[in-house]
C-alpha positions in Angstrom: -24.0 -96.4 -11.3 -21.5 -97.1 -8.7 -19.2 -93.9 -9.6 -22.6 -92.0 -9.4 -23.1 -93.1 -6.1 -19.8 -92.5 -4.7 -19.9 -88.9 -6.0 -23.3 -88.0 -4.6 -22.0 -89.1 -0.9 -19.4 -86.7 -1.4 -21.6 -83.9 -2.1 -23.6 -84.5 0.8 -20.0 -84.6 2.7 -19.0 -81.6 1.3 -22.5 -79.7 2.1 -22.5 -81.2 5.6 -18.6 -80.6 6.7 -18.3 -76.7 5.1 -19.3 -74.3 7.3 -22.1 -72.1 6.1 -21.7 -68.9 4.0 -21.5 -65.5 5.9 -21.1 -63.3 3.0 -24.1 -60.6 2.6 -24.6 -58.7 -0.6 -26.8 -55.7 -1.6 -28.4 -57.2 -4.5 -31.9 -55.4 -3.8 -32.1 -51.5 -3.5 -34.5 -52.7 -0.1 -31.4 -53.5 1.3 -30.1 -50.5 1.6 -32.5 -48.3 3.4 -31.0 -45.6 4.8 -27.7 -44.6 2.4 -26.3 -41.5 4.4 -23.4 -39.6 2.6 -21.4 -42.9 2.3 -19.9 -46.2 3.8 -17.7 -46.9 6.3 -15.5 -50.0 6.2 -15.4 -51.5 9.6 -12.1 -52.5 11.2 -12.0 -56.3 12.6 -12.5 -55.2 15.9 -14.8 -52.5 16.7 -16.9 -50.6 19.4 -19.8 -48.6 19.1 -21.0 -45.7 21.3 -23.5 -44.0 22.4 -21.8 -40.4 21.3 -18.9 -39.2 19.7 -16.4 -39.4 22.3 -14.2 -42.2 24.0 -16.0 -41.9 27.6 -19.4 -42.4 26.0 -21.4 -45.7 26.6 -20.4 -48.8 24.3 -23.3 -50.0 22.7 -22.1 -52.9 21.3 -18.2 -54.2 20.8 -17.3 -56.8 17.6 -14.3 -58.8 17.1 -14.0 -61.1 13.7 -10.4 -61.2 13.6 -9.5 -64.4 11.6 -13.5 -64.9 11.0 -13.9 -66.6 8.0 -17.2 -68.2 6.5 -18.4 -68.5 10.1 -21.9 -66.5 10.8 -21.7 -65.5 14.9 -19.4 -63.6 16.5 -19.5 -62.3 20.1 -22.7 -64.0 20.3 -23.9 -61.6 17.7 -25.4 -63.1 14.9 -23.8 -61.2 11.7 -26.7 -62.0 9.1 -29.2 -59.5 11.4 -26.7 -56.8 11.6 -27.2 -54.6 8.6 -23.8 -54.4 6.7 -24.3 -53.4 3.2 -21.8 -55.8 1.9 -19.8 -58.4 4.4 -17.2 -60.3 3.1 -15.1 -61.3 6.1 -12.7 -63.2 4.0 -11.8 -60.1 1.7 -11.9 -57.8 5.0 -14.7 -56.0 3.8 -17.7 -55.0 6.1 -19.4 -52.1 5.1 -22.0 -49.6 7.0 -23.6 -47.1 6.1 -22.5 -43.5 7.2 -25.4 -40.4 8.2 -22.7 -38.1 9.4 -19.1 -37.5 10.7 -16.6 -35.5 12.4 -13.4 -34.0 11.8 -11.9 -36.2 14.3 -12.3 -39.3 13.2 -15.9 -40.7 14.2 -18.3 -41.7 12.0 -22.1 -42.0 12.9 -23.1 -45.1 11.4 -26.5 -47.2 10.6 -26.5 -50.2 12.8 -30.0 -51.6 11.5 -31.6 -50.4 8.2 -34.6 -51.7 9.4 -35.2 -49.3 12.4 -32.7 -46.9 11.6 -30.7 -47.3 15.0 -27.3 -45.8 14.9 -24.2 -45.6 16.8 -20.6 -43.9 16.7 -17.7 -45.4 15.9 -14.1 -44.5 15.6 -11.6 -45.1 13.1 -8.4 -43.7 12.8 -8.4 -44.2 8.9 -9.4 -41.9 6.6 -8.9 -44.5 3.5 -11.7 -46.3 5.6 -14.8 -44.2 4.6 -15.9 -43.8 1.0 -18.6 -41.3 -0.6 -20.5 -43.7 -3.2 -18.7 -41.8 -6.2 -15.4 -43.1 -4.4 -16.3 -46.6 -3.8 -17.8 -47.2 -7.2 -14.5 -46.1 -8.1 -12.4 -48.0 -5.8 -14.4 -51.2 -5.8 -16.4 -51.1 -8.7 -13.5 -50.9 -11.3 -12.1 -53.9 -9.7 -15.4 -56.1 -10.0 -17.7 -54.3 -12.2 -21.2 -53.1 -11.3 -24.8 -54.4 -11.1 -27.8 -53.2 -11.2 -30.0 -54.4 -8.5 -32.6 -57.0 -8.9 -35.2 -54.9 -8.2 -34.7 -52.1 -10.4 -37.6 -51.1 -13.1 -37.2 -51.8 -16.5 -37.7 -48.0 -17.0 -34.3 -47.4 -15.6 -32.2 -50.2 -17.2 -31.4 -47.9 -20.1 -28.4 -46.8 -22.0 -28.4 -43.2 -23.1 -26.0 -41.5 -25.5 -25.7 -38.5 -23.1 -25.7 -37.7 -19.4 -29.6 -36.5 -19.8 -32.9 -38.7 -19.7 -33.9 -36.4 -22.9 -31.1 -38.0 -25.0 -31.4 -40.4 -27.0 -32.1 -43.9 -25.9 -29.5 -46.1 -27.2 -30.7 -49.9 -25.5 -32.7 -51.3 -23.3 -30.8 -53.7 -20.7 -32.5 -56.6 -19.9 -30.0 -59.3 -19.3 -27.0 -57.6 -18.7 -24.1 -60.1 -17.9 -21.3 -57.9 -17.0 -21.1 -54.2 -16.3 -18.0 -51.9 -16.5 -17.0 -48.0 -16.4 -14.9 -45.6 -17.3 -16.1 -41.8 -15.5 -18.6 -40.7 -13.3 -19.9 -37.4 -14.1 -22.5 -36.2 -11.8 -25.4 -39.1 -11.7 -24.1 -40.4 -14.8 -21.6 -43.0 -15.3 -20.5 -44.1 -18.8 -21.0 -47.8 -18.8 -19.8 -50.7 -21.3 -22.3 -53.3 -21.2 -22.1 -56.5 -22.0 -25.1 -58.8 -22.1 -26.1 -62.5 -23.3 -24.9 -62.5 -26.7 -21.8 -61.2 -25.3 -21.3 -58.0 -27.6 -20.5 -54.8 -25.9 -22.5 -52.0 -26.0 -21.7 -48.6 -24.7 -23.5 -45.7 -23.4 -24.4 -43.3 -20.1 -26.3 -44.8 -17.1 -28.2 -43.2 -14.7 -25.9 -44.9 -11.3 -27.1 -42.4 -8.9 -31.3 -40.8 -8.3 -31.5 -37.1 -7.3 -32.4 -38.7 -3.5 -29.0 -40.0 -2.9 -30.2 -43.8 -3.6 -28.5 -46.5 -5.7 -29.7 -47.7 -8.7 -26.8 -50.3 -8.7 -24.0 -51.5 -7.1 -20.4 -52.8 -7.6 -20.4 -56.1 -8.1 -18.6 -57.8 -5.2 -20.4 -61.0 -5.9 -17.5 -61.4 -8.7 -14.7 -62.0 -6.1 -16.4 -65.3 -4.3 
């Protein structure tokens, strides 16, 4: 009884002294309202403006350098700014992109809520990734999910890149996701679910709209 007690006043310690979680995830496909052509990955310190050019108004200005779990910076509260996935500890902080320019400025969605945008450059070009690119970049590192609130209609494994094929399983619980080529919309996923046996066939990644029907699975990494 006494060891009991002593380890459920460190738990309380523990929940009281660590600083709260700032991590955001796209687990839903509501999170992600307006998808553009891609994502940017924002630099630790940032500005946005107005337009595409250095003279233009700042908007707003961010700095998270050394941020780690903590939620406010600059007196911005980073849960209400809509990054599709922000993992300040891994350097990862991504927007979405609607358009950009030869030059190295990339229009990006500051709210996916309202849809308000701004301009910001980066003088990166590894920075920016279609969603072909960073299901390649990021999801063979972690995996891939499919978000929560996907229909059961679309969690389906088919033996070729066509809805008309043959349906080879029905994913229900899948515990871990993995790839090996994108063609098209079509990614050819290994799938492994509760019973932990793998099973292999094409999904359906990407709709004909440009939205997501999953995601990679950064949630891995924490």
């Amino acid at each position: 009884m006494k060891n009991f007690i002593v380890f459920l006043i460190f738990t309380i310690f523990l929940l009281f002294v660590q600083p709260a979680r700032a991590d955001i995830l796209a687990l839903s496909s509501k999170n992600i309202k307006y998808y553009g052509i891609g994502v940017l990955n924002i630099p630790k310190n940032y500005k946005v403006h107005q337009y595409p050019y250095p003279e233009s108004k700042i908007i707003r200005e961010v700095n998270y350098e050394g941020l780690k779990k903590s939620a406010i910076v600059n007196s911005i509260d980073m849960r209400k700014v809509s990054y599709v996935t922000y993992i300040p500890s891994e350097n990862i902080a991504l927007l979405t992109v609607e358009a950009s320019t030869p030059t190295g400025w990339y229009n990006v969605y500051l709210n996916q809520e309202t849809g308000e945008t701004g301009w910001i450059y980066v003088n990166d070009n590894s920075a920016f990734y279609t969603y072909k690119s960073l299901f390649y970049t990021f999801g063979k590192k972690y995996g891939i999910r499919m978000f929560n609130d996907l229909n059961k209609e679309k969690k389906i494994l088919y033996a070729k890149q066509s809805f008309d094929s043959q349906q080879l399983e029905q994913l229900s619980y899948p515990k871990h996701i993995s790839f090996t080529v994108i063609r098209g919309n079509w990614l050819l996923a290994t799938v492994s679910d509760m019973t932990k046996q793998a099973k292999v066939g094409w999904f359906n990644w990407r709709n004909d709209d440009g939205t997501l029907n999953m995601f990679p699975n950064f949630k891995e990494q924490m």
